[in-house]
C-alpha positions as CSV (number, residue, x, y, z in Angstrom):
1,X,111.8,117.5,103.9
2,X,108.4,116.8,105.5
3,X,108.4,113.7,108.1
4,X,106.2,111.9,109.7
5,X,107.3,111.7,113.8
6,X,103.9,110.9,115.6
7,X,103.8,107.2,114.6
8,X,103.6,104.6,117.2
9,X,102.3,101.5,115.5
10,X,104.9,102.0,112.4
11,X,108.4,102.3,112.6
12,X,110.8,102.1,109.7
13,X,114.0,100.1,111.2
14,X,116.5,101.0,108.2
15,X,116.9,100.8,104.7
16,X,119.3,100.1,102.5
17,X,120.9,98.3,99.3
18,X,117.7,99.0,98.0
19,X,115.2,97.6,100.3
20,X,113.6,98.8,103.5
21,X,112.8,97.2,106.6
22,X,109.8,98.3,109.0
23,X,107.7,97.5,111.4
24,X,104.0,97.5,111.8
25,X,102.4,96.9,114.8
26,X,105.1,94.3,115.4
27,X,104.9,92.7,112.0
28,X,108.3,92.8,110.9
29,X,108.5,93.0,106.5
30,X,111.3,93.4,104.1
31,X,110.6,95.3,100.8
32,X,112.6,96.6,98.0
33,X,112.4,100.3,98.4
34,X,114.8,101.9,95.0
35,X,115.4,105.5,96.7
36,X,117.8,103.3,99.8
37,X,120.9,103.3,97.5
38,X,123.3,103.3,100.4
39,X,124.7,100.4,101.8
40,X,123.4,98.8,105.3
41,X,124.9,97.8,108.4
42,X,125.2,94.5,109.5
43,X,122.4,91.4,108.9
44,X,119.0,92.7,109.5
45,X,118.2,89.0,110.9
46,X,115.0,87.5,111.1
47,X,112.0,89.3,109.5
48,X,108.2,88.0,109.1
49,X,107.5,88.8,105.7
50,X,110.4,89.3,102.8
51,X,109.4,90.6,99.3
52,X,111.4,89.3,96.7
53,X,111.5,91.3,93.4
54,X,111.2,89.5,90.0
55,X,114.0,89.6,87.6
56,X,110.8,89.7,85.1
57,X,108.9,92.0,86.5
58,X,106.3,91.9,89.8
59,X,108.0,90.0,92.6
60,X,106.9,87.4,95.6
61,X,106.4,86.9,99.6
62,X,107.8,85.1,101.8
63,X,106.6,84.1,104.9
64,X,108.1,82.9,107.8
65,X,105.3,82.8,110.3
66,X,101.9,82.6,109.8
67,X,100.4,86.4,109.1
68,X,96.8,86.6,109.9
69,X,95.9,88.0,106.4
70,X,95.3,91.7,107.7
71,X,95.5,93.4,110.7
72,X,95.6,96.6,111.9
73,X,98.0,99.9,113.0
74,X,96.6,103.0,114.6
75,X,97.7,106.8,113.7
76,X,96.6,108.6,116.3
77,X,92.4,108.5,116.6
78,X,92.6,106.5,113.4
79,X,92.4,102.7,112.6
80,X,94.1,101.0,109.0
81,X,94.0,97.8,107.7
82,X,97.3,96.3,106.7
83,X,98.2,93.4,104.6
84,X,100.9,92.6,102.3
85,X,99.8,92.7,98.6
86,X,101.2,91.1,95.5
87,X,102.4,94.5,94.4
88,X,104.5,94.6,97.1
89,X,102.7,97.5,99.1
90,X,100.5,97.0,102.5
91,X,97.8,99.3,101.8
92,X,98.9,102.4,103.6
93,X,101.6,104.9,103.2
94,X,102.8,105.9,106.2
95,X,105.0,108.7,105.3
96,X,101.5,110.4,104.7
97,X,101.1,110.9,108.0
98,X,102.5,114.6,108.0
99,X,100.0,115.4,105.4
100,X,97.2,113.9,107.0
101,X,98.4,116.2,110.0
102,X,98.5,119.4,108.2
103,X,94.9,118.5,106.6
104,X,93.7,117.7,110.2
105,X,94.7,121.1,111.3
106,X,93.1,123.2,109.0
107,X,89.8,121.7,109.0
108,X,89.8,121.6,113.0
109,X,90.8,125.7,112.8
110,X,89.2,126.6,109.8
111,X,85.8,127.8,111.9
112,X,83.2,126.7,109.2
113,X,81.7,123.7,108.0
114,X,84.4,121.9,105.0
115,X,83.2,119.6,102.2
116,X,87.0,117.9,100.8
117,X,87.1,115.8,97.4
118,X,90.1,112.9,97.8
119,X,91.0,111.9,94.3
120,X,93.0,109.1,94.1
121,X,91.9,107.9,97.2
122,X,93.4,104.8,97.4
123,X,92.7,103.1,101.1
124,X,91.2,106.3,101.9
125,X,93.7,107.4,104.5
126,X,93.5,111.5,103.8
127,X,89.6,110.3,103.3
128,X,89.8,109.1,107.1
129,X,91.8,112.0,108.5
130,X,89.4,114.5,106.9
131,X,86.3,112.8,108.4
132,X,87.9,112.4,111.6
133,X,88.8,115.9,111.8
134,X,85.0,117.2,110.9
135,X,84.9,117.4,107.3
136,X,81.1,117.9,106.8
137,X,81.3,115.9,104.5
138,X,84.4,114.1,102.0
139,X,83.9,112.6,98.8
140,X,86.5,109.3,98.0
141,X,87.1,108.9,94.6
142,X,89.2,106.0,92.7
143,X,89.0,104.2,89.6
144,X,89.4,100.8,91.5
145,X,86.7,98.9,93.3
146,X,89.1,97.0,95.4
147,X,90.9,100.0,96.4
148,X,87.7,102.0,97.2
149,X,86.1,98.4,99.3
150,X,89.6,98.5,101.4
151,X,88.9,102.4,102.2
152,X,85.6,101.4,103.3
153,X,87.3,98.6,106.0
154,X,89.3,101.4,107.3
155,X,86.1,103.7,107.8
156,X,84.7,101.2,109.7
157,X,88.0,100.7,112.0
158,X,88.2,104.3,112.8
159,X,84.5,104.1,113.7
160,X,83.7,106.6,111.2
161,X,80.6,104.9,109.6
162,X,78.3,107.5,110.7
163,X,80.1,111.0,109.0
164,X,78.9,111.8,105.7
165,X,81.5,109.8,103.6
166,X,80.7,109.0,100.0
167,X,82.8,106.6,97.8
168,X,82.8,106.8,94.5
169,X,84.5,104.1,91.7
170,X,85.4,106.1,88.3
171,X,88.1,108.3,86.5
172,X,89.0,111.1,88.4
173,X,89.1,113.7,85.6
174,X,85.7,112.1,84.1
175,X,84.0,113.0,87.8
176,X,85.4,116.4,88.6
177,X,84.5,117.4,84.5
178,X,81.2,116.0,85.5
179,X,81.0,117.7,89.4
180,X,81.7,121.4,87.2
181,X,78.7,120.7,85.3
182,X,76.1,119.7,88.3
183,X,77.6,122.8,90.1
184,X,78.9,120.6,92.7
185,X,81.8,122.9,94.8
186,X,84.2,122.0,97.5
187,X,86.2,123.9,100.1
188,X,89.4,121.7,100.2
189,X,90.7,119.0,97.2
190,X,93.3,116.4,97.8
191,X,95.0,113.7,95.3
192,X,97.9,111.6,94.7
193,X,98.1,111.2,91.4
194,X,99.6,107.9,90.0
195,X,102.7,107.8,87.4
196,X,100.5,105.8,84.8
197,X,97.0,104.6,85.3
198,X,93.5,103.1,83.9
199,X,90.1,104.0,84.8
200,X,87.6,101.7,85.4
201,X,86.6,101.9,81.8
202,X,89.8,102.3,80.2
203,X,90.8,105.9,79.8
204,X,95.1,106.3,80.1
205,X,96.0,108.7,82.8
206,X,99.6,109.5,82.4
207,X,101.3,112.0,85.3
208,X,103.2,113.7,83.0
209,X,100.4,114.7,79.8
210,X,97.0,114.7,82.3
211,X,98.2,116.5,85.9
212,X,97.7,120.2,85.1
213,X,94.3,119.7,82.8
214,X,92.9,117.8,86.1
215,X,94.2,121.0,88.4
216,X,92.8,123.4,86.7
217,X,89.7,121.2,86.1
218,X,89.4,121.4,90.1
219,X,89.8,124.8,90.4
220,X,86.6,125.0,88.9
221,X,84.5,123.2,91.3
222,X,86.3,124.6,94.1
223,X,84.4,126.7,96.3
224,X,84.4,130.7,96.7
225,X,86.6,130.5,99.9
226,X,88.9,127.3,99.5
227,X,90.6,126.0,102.3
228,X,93.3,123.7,101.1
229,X,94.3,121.8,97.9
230,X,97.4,119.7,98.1
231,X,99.1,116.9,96.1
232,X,100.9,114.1,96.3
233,X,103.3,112.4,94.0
234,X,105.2,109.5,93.3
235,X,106.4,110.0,89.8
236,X,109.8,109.3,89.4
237,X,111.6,112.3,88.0
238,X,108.9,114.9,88.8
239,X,110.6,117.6,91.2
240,X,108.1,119.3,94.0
241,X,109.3,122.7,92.3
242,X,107.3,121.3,89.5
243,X,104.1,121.2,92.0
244,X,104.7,124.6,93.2
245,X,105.1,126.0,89.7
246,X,101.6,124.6,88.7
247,X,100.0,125.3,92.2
248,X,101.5,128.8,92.0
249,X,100.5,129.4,88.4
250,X,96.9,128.1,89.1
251,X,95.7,129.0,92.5
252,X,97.6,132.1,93.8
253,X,96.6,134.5,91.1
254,X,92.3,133.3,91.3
255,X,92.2,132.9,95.4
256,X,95.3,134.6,96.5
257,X,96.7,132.3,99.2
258,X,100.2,130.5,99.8
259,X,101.8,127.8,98.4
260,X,104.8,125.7,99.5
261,X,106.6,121.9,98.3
262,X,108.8,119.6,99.4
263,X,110.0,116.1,99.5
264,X,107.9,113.5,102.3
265,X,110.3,111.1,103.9
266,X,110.1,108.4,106.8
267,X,113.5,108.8,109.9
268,X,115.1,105.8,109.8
269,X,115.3,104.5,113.8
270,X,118.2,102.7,113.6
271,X,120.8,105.7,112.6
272,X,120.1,109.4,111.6
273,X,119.4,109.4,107.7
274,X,116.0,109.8,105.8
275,X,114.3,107.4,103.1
276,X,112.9,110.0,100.8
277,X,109.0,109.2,100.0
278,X,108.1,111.4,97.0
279,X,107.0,114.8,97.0
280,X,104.5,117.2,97.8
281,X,102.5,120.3,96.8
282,X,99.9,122.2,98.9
283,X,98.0,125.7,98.7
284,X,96.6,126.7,101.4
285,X,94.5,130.1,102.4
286,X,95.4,133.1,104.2
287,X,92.7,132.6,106.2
């Protein structure tokens, strides 16, 4: 299990019964979280925000002070936006952390300049860590505008508006196909992959049917000496022996390299257990 220590503006309080309870940067939320099947401990007493699920689907806030309608948590040298969304989530994933460590790391020791591709992108977190590590340059690509505006907030938080950050709104698979053809390459290629999805004219993207055609789509515009090219997933029922499969199948026998996967989880503060936060594949060179 991969887990992310370093945090000082995040804390995740306990979980339980099927819901989680965290902190961020004091901001105390409730959310239904359906890996904490165990039972808690005792009242978890007052909280700030409460998200209650929908018997129908979707769900609800609650609010029991006034919540400016973002603010902010740092990760180190990096500034995020958070605010509670309708969907439940804050705009960050903070069990990402580790992965944003290990990307960090190789670009800082890597010894040459390092162009990375973020697919997915979301808020642009793994787009932020790159940059701030000295990504030459990192390309953010996701099929929604809204998503791809928030990453842009978060650039400018971290102070980051002046590295060679491009955002991009479309279908991931549609860009890369069309990156292979301009002869576009990159040196490192991240993504976190949805279960089920819509680009921003429509096409499906299913985890299950459209995951290795986009992988080995990549590997073509990788670059001769790649440096990294993890992913990250969500999907319930997908096991990260299924990432290492492809990633092993894929990348070791055309650049050689290592490849290891595991589950991402988030310590728990109040007792010892983990809340288990998906899963995780990454290549990385030799070199």
């Amino acid at each position: 299990m991969r887990l992310s220590h370093d945090w000082k503006d995040y804390k995740l309080i306990d979980a339980g019964n099927g819901e989680k309870l965290e902190s961020w940067n004091g901001v105390v939320l409730r959310r239904p979280d359906p890996q904490a099947m165990w039972p808690i401990n005792g009242d978890w007493g007052k909280v700030d925000g409460f998200y209650h699920r929908s018997d129908k689907g979707g769900g609800y806030w609650d609010f029991y002070k006034k919540l400016d309608d973002y603010w902010t948590v740092n990760y180190k040298d990096l500034t995020f936006k958070v605010s509670p969304t309708n969907f439940k989530h804050t705009g960050l994933f903070p069990e990402q952390a580790v992965n944003w460590d290990f990307m960090m790391d190789k670009i800082k020791n890597s010894n040459r300049p390092i162009k990375v591709l973020n697919l997915f992108a979301y808020t642009g977190g793994a787009t932020m860590a790159c940059s701030r590590a000295g990504a030459i340059e990192v390309v953010h690509v996701d099929a929604s505008k809204g998503m791809v505006s928030w990453a842009k907030e978060n650039m400018n938080l971290s102070h980051l508006e002046n590295n060679k950050i491009r955002f991009i709104v479309d279908d991931c698979l549609k860009f890369v196909l069309r990156e292979a053809r301009r002869g576009n390459k990159y040196d490192a290629i991240v993504m976190d992959p949805p279960s089920y999805g819509r680009g921003p004219n429509g096409e499906v993207w299913k985890f299950e049917h459209n995951l290795y055609n986009l992988i080995t789509a990549c590997m073509e515009i990788l670059s001769d000496k790649p440096l990294f090219f993890l992913i990250n997933a969500y999907t319930t029922g997908i096991s990260s022996t299924v990432l290492y499969n492809i990633l092993k199948t894929t990348m070791v026998p055309r650049f050689g390299g290592v490849v290891d996967a595991d589950e991402v989880g988030l310590p728990i503060v109040s007792n010892d257990l983990i809340l288990p936060c998906g899963i995780c594949g990454r290549w990385q060179s030799n070199g």
